[in-house]
Every structure is written in structure tokens, then in C-alpha cells.
N, CA, C and O of each residue as an XYZ file, in Angstrom:
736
protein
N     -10.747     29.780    -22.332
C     -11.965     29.023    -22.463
C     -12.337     28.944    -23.941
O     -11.800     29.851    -24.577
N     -13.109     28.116    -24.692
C     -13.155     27.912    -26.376
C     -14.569     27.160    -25.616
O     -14.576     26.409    -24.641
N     -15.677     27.634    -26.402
C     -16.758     27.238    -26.382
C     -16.941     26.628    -27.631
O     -16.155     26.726    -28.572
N     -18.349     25.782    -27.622
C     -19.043     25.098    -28.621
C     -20.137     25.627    -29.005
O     -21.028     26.313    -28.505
N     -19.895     25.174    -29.986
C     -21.533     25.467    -30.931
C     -21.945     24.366    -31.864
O     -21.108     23.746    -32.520
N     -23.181     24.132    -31.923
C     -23.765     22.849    -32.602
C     -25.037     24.125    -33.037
O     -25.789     24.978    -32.566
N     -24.506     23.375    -34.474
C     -25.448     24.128    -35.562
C     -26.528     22.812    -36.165
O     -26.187     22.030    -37.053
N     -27.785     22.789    -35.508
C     -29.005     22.250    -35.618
C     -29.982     23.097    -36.099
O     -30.890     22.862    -35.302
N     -30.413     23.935    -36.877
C     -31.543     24.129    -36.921
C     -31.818     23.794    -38.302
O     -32.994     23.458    -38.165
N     -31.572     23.643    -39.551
C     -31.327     23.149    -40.794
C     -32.491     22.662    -40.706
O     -32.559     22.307    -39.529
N     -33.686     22.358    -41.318
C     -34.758     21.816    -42.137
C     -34.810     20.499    -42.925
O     -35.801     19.964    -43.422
N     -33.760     20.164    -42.932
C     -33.281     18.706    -42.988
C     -33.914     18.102    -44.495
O     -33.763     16.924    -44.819
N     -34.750     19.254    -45.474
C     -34.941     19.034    -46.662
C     -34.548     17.587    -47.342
O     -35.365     16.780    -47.783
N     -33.281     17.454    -47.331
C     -33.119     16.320    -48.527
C     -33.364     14.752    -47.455
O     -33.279     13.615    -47.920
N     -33.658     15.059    -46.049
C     -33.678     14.009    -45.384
C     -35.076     13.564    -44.727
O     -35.312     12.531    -44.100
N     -35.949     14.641    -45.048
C     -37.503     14.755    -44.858
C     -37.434     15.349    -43.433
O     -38.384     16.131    -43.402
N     -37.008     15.375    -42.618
C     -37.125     16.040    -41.077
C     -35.923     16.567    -41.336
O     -35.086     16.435    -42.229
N     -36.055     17.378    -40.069
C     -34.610     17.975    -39.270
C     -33.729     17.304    -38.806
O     -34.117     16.405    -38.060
N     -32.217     17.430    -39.028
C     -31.731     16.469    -38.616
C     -30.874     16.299    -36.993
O     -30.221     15.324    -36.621
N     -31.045     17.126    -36.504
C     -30.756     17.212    -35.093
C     -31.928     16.769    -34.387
O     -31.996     17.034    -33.187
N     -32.719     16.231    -34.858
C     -33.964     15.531    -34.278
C     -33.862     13.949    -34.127
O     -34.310     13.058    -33.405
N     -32.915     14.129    -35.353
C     -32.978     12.017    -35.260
C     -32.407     11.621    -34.312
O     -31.477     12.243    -33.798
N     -32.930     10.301    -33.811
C     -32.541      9.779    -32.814
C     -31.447      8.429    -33.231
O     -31.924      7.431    -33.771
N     -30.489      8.487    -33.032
C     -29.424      7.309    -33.017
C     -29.403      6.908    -31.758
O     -29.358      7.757    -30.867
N     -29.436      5.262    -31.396
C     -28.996      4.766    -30.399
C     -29.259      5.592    -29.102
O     -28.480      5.955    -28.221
N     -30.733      5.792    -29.276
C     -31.824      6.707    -27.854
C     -30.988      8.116    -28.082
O     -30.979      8.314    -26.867
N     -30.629      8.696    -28.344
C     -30.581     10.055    -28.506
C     -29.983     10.742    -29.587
O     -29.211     10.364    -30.468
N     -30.774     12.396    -29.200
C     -31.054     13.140    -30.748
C     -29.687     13.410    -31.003
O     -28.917     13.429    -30.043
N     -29.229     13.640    -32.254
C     -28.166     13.767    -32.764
C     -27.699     15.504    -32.488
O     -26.549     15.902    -32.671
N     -28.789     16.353    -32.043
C     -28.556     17.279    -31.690
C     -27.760     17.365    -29.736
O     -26.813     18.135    -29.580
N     -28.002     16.974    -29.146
C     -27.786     16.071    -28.202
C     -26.306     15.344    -27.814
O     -25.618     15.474    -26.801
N     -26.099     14.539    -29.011
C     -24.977     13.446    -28.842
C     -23.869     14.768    -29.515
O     -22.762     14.504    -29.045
N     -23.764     15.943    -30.335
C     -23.063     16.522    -30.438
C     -22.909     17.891    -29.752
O     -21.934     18.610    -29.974
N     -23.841     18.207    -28.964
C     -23.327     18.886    -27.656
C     -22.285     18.027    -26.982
O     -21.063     18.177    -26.967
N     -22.920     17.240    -26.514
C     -22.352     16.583    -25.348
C     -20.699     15.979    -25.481
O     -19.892     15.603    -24.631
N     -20.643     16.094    -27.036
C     -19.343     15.253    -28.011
C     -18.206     16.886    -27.618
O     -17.148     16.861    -26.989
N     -18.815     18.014    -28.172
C     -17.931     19.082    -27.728
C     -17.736     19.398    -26.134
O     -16.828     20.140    -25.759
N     -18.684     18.764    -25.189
C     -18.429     19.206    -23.560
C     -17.345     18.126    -23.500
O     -16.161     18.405    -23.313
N     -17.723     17.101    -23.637
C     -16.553     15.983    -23.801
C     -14.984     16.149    -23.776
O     -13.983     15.867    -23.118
N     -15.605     17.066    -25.412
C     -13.783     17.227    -26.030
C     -13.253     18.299    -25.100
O     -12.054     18.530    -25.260
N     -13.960     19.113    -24.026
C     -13.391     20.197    -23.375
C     -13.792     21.626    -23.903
O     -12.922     22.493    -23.822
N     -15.132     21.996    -24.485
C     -15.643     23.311    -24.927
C     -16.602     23.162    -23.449
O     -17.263     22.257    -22.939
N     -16.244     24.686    -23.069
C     -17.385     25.125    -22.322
C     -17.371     26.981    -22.486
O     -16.586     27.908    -22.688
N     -18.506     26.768    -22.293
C     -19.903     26.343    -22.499
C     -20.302     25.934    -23.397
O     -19.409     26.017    -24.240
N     -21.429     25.359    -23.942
C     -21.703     24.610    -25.348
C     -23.043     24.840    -25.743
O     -23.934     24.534    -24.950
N     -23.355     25.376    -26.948
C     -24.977     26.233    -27.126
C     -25.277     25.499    -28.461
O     -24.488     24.870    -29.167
N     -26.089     25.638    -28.572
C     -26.737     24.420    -29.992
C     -27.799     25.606    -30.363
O     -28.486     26.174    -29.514
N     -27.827     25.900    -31.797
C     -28.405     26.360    -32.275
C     -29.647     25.359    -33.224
O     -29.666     24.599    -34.192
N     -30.528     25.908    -32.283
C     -31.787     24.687    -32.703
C     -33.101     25.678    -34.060
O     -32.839     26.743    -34.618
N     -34.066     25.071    -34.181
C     -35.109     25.556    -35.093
C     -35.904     26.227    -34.077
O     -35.736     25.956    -32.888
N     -37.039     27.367    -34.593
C     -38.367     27.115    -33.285
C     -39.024     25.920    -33.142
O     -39.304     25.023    -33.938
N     -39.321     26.174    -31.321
C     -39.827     24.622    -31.032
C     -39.053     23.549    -30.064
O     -39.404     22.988    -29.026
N     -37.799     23.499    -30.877
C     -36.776     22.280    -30.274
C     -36.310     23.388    -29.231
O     -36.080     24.597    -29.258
N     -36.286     22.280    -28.230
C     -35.317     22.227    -26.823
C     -34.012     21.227    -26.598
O     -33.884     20.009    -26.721
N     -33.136     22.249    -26.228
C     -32.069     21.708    -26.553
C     -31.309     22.438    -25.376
O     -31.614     23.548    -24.940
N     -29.902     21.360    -24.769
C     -29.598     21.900    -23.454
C     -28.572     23.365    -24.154
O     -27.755     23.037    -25.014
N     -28.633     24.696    -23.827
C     -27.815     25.624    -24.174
C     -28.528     25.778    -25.422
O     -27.895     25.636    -26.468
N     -29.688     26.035    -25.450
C     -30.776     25.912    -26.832
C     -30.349     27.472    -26.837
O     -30.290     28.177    -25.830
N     -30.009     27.953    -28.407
C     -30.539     29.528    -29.058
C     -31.441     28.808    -30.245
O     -31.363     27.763    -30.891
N     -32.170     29.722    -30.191
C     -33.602     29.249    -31.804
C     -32.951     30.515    -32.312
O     -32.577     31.566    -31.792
N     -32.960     30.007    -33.524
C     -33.355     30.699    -35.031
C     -34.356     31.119    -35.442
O     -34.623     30.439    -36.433
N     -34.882     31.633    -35.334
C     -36.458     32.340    -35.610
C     -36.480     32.092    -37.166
O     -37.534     31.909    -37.775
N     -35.312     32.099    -37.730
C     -35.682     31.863    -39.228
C     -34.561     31.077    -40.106
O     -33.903     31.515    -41.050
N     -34.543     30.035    -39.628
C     -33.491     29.000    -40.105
C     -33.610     28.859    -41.734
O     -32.714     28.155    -42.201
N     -34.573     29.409    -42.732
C     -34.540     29.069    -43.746
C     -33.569     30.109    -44.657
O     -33.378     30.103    -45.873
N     -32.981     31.080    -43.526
C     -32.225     31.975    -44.093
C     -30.511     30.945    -44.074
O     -29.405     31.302    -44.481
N     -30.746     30.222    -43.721
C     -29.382     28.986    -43.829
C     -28.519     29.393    -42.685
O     -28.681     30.243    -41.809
N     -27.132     28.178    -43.046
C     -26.376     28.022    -42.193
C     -25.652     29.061    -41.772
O     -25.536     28.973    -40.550
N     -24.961     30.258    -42.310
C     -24.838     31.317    -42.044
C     -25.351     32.116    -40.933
O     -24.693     32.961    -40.327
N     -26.742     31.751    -40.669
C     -27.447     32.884    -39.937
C     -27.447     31.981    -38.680
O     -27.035     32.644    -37.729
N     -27.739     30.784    -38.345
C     -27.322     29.923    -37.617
C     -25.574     30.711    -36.670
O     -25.249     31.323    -35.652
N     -25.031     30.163    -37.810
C     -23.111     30.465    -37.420
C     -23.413     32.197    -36.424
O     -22.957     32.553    -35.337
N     -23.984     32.634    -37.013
C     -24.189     33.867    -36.727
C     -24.599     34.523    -35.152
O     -24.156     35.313    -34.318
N     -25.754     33.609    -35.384
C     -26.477     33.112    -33.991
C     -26.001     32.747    -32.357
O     -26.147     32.997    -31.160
N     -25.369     32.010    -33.310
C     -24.271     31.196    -31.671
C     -22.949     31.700    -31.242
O     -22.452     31.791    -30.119
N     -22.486     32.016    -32.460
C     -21.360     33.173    -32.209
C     -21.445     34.551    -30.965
O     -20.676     34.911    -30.074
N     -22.958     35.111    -31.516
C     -23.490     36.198    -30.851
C     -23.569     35.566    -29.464
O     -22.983     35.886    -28.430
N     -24.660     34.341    -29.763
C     -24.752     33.816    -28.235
C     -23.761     32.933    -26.992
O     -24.107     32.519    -25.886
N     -22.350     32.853    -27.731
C     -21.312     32.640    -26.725
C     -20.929     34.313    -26.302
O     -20.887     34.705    -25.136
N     -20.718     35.006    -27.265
C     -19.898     36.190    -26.680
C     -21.048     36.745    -25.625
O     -20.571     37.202    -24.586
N     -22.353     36.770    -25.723
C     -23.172     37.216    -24.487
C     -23.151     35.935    -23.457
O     -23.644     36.209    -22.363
N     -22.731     34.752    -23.584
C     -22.772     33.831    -21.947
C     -21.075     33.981    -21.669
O     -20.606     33.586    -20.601
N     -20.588     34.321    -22.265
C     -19.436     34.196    -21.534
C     -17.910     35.471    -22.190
O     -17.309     35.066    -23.185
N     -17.494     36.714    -21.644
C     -17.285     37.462    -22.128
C     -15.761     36.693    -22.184
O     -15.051     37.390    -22.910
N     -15.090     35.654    -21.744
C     -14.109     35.531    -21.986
C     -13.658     34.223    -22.747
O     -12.776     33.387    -22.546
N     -14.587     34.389    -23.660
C     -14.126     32.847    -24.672
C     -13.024     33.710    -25.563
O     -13.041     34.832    -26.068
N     -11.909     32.463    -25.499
C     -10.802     32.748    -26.226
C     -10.829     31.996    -27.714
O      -9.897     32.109    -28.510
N     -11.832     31.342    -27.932
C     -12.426     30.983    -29.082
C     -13.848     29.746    -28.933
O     -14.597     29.272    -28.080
N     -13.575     29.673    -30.312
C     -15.127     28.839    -30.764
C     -14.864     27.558    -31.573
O     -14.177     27.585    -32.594
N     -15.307     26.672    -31.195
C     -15.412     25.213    -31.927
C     -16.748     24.893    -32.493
O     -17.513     24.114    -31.925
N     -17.013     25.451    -33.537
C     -18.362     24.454    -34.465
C     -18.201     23.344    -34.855
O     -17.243     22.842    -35.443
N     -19.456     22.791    -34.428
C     -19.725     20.840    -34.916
C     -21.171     20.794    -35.385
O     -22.154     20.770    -34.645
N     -21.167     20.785    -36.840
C     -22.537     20.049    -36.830
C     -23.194     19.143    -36.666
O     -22.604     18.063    -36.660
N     -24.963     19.132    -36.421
C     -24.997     18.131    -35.659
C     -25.330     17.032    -36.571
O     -26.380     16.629    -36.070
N     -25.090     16.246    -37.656
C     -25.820     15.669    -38.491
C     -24.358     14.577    -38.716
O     -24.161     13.873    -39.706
N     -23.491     14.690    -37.540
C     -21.632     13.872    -38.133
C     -21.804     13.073    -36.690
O     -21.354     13.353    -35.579
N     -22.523     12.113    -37.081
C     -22.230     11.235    -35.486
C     -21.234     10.577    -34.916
O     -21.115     10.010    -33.830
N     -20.342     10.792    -36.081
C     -19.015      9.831    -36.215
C     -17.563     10.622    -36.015
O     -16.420     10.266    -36.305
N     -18.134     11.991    -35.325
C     -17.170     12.657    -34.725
C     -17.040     12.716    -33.444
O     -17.790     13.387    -32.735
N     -15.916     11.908    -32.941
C     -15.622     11.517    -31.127
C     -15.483     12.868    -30.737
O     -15.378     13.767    -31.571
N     -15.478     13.061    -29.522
C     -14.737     13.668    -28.453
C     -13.151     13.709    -28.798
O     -12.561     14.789    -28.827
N     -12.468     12.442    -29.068
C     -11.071     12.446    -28.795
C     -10.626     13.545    -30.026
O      -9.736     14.386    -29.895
N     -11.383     13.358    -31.147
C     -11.329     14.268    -32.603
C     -11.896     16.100    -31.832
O     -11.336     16.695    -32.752
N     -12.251     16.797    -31.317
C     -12.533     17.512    -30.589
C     -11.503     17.831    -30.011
O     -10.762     18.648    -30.559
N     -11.085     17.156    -28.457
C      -9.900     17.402    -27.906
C      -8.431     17.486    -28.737
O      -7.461     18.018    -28.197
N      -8.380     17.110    -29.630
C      -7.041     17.049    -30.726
C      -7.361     18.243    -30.955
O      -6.586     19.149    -30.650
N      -8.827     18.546    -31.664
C      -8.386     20.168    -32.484
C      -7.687     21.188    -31.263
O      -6.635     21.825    -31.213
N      -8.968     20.970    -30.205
C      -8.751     22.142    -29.546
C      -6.970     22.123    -28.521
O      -6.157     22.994    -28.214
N      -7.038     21.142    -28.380
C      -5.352     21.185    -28.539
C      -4.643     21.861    -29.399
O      -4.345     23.033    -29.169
N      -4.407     21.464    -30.101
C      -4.020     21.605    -31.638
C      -4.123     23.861    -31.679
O      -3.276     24.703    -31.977
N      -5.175     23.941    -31.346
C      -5.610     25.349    -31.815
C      -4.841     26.132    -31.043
O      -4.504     25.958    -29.872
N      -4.486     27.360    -32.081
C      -3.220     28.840    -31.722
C      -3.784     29.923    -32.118
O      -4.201     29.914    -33.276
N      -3.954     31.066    -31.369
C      -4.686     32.048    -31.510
C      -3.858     32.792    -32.928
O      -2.653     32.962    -33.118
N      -5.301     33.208    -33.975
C      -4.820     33.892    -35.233
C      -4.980     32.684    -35.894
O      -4.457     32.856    -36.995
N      -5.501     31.336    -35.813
C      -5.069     30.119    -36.657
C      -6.971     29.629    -36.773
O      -7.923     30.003    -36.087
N      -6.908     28.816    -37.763
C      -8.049     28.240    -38.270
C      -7.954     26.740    -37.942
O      -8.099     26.016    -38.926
N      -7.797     26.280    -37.073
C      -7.994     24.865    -36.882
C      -8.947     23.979    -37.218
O      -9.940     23.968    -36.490
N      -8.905     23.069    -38.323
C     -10.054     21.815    -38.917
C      -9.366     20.416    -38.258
O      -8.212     20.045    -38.048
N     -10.439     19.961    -38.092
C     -10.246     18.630    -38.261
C      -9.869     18.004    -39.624
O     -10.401     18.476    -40.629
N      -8.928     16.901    -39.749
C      -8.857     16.396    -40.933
C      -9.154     14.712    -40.584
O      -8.826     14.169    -39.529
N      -9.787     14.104    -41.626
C      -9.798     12.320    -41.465
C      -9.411     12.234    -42.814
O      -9.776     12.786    -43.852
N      -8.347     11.161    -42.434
C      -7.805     10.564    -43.921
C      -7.380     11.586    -44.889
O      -7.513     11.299    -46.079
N      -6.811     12.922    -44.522
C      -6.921     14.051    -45.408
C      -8.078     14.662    -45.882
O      -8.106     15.481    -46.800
N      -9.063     14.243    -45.226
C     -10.105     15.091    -45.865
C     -11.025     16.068    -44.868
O     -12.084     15.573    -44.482
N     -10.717     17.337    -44.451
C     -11.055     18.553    -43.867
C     -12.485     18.059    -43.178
O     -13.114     17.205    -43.802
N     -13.161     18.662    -41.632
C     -13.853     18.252    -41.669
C     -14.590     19.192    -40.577
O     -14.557     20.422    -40.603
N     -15.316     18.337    -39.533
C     -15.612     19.085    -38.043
C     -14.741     18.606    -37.015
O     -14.066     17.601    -37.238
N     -14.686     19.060    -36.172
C     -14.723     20.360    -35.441
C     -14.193     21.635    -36.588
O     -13.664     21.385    -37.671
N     -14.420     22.737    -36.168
C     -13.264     24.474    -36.763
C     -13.526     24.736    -35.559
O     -14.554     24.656    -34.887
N     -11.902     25.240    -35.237
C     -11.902     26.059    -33.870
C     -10.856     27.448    -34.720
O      -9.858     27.583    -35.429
N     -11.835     28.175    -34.097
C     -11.141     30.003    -34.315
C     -11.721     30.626    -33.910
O     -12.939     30.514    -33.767
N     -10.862     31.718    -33.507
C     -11.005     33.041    -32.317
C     -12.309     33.595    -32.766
O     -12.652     33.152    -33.862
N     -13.052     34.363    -32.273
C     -14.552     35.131    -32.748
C     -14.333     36.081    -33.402
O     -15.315     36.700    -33.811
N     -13.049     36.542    -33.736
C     -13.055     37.488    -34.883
C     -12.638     36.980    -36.229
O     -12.917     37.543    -37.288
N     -11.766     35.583    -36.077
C     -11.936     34.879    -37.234
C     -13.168     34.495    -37.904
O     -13.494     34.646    -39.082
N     -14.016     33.778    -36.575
C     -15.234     33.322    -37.526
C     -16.535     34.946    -37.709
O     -17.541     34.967    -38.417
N     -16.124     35.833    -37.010
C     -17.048     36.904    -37.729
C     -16.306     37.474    -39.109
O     -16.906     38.495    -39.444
N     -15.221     37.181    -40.025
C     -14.288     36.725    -41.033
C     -15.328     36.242    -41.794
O     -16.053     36.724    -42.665
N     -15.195     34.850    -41.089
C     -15.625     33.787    -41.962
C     -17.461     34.014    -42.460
O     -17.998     33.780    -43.543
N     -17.951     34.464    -41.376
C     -19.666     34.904    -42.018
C     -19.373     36.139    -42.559
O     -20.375     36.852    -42.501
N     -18.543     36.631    -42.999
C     -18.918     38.389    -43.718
C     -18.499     37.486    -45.335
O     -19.049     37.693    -46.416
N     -17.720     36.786    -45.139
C     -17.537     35.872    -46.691
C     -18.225     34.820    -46.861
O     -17.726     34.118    -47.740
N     -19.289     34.329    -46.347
C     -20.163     33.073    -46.184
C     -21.010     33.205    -47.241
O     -21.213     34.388    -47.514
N     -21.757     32.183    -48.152
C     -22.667     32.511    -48.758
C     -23.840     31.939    -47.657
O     -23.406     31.417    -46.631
N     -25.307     32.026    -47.847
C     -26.313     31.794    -47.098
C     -25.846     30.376    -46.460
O     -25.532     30.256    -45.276
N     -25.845     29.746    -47.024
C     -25.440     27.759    -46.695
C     -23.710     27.591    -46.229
O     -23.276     26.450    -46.388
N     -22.964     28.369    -45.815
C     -21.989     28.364    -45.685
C     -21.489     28.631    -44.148
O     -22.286     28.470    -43.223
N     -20.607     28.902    -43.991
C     -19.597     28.533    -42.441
C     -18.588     29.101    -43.192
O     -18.802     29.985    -44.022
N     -17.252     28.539    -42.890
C     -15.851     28.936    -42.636
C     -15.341     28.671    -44.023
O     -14.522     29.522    -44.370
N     -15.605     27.655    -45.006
C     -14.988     27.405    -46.276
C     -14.469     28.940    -46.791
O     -13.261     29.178    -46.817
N     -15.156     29.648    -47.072
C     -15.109     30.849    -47.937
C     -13.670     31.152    -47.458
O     -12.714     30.949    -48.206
N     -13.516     31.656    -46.160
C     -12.526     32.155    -44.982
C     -10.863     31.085    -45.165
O      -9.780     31.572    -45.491
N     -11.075     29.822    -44.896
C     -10.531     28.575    -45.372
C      -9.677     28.727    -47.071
O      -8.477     28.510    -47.243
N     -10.750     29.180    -48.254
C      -9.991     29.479    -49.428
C      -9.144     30.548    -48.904
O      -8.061     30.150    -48.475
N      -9.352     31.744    -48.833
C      -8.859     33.147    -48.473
C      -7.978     33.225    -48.156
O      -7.167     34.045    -48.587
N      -7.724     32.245    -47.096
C      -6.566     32.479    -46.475
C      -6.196     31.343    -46.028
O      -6.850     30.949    -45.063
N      -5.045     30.407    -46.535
C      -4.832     29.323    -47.125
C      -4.010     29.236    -45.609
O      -4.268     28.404    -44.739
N      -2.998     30.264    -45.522
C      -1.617     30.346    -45.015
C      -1.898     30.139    -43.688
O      -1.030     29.774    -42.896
N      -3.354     30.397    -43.294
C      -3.714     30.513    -41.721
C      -4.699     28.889    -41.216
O      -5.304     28.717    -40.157
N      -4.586     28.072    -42.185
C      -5.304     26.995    -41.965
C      -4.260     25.791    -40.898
O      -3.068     25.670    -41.177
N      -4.776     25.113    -39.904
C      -3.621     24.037    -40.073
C      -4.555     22.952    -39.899
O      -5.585     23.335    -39.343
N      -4.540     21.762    -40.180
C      -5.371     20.530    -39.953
C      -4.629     19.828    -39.057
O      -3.429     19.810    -38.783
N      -5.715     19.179    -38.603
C      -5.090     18.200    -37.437
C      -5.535     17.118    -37.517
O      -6.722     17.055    -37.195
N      -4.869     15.788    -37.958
C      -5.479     14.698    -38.253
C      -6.034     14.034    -36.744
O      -5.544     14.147    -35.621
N      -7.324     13.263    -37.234
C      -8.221     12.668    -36.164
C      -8.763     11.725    -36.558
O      -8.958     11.304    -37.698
N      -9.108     11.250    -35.275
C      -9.439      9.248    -35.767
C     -11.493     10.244    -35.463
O     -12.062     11.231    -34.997
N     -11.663      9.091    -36.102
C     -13.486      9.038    -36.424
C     -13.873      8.874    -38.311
O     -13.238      8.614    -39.333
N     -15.227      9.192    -37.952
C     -15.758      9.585    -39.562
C     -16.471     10.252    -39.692
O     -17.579     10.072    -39.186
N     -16.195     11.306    -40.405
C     -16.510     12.238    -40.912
C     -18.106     12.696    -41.678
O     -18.722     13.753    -41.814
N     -18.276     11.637    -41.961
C     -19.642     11.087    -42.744
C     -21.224     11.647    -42.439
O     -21.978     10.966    -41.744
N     -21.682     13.023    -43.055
C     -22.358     13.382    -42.603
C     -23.917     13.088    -43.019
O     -24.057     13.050    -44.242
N     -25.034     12.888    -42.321
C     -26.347     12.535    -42.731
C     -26.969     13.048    -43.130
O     -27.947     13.267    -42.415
N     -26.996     13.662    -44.499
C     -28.168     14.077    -45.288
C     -29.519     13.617    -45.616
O     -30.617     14.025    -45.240
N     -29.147     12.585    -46.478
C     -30.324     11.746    -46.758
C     -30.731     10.321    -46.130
O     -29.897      9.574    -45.619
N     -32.273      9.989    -46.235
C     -32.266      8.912    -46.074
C     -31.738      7.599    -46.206
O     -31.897      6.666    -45.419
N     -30.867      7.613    -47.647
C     -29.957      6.924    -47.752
C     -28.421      6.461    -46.970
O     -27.669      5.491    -46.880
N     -28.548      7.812    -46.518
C     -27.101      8.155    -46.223
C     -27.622      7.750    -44.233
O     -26.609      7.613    -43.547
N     -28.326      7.663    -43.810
C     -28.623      7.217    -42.326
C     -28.806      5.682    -42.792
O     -28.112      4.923    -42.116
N     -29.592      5.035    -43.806
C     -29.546      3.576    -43.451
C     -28.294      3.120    -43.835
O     -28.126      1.937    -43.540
N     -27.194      3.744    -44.489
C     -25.579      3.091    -44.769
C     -25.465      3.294    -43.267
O     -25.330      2.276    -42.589
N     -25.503      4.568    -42.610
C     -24.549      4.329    -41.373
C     -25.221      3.171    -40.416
O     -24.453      2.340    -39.932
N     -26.373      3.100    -40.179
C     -27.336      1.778    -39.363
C     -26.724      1.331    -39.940
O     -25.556      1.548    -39.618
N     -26.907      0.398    -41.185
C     -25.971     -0.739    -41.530
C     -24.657     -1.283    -41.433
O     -24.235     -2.435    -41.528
N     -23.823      0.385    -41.112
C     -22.229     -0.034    -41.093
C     -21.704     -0.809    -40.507
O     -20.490     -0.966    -40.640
């Protein structure tokens, strides 16, 4: 079994709200990337939200301003307590609307226990990461506050494999960066 995690609780600073709140095409982007990892074949699937937000497989962060790290941290903890036999973990953040399901099902295909599986588009590294729960408790002991798996990713080069996937990668920070994708 390889569960999901959608890391939403972020403060959405450079975008004025949170961004697992926005709504694309009637639903929250927190939302459309659960449902993108049940899709690709993660179960169970837990979204790490802010206080407040409800979210299906909701864990809150009581203190999301401690960053993405503590988030990663969060959901990690909270797959290994719903389900004692996940054979790993797929993080997607939720702010990449332009990551299918079919990009999902490739990684987790794709993924071999002891291995770091990324998504790649066009060569360029991305979401899904699928790795075992002792990889990604790895990857947060080398995380800086705003960080995930990169740190883990440099480290250990030899254990990475990418798996190329159709979508885009293109994630929504700013206001700018949501009216390019409306417009695309």
C-alpha cells in the first residue's frame, strides 16, 4: 500500500491567501490534489491542512508557520498511525494543478523499495516523491524549515531515479503566476 499526502497548510504569503484554498474550475486545489493521488492509486490519502480548513483525510498543523518541514512531518506521522502497513509515501503539493493522476500512477509504478522516486517533466524534477517512511524521515532530519526531500535528493544522488511524466509542473505562488495559468 503507498499512501498520499498533500501538503496544504502554507500561508500562501507571496499569493495573499492560502493556497489550497483556491478554487480552480469549482474546486479547492487542496481537494483536486487529494483526489489526483486517490486517482493515481495512493491509499489512503491525508492532506495536511492549516487550522480551520476541512479537508477529506484533514491533519491541521497547529503551527504551519514553522514551514514545510513540519507539515512533511505531520502526515508522515499521520499515515503511519491510519495505516500500519504503508509500504511507502507519495507527496504532492497542493498548489501544482497541472499534475495528472496518470503522472502519479507512473511514479508509483515506477517506485522500488530503498529508491527515491520524482517525477520528472521535460527533465525537470518535480511532484509526486514516492519513498519508503524511513527515507522520508531521512529526508526531514536534513530539511531546512521550507524544505521536503531536496536536501535527501543532493545526498544521495545514487538512490534517486526519475520517471518522466506528461503534465506541468508549474506551481502557483503568486498572483501572477494563477492568472498565466487561467490564461493558458
Amino acid at each position: 500500500m503507498i499512501a498520499g499526502v498533500v501538503l496544504a497548510a502554507g500561508s500562501g504569503s507571496r499569493m495573499g491567501q492560502p493556497k489550497g484554498e483556491l478554487v480552480l474550475d469549482g474546486t479547492r486545489l487542496v481537494d483536486r490534489a487529494a483526489a489526483v493521488l486517490r486517482a493515481g492509486g495512493c491509499d489512503p490519502v491525508l492532506a495536511v491542512v492549516r487550522p480551520g480548513v476541512v479537508a477529506p483525510g484533514g491533519v491541521v498543523n497547529p503551527d504551519p508557520a514553522r514551514g514545510l518541514r513540519s507539515s512533511l512531518e505531520l502526515g508522515l506521522g499521520a499515515v503511519a498511525d491510519a495505516a500500519g502497513d504503508v509500504i511507502a509515501v507519495a507527496v504532492l503539493l497542493a498548489d501544482l494543478p497541472g499534475v495528472p493522476a496518470d503522472a502519479v500512477q507512473g511514479v508509483l509504478a515506477a517506485w522500488r523499495p530503498g529508491r527515491i522516486t520524482v517525477a520528472a517533466y521535460a527533465g525537470v524534477r518535480g511532484h509526486p516523491i514516492v519513498m519508503e517512511p524511513g527515507l522520508w524521515r531521512e529526508a526531514i532530519a536534513l530539511a531546512g524549515p521550507d524544505e521536503g526531500a531536496r536536501a535527501l535528493q543532493r545526498a544521495h544522488p545514487e538512490l534517486v531515479d526519475e520517471v518522466a511524466v506528461a503534465g506541468d509542473p508549474t506551481d502557483l505562488d503568486t498572483p501572477a503566476d494563477l492568472r498565466r495559468w487561467l490564461d493558458g
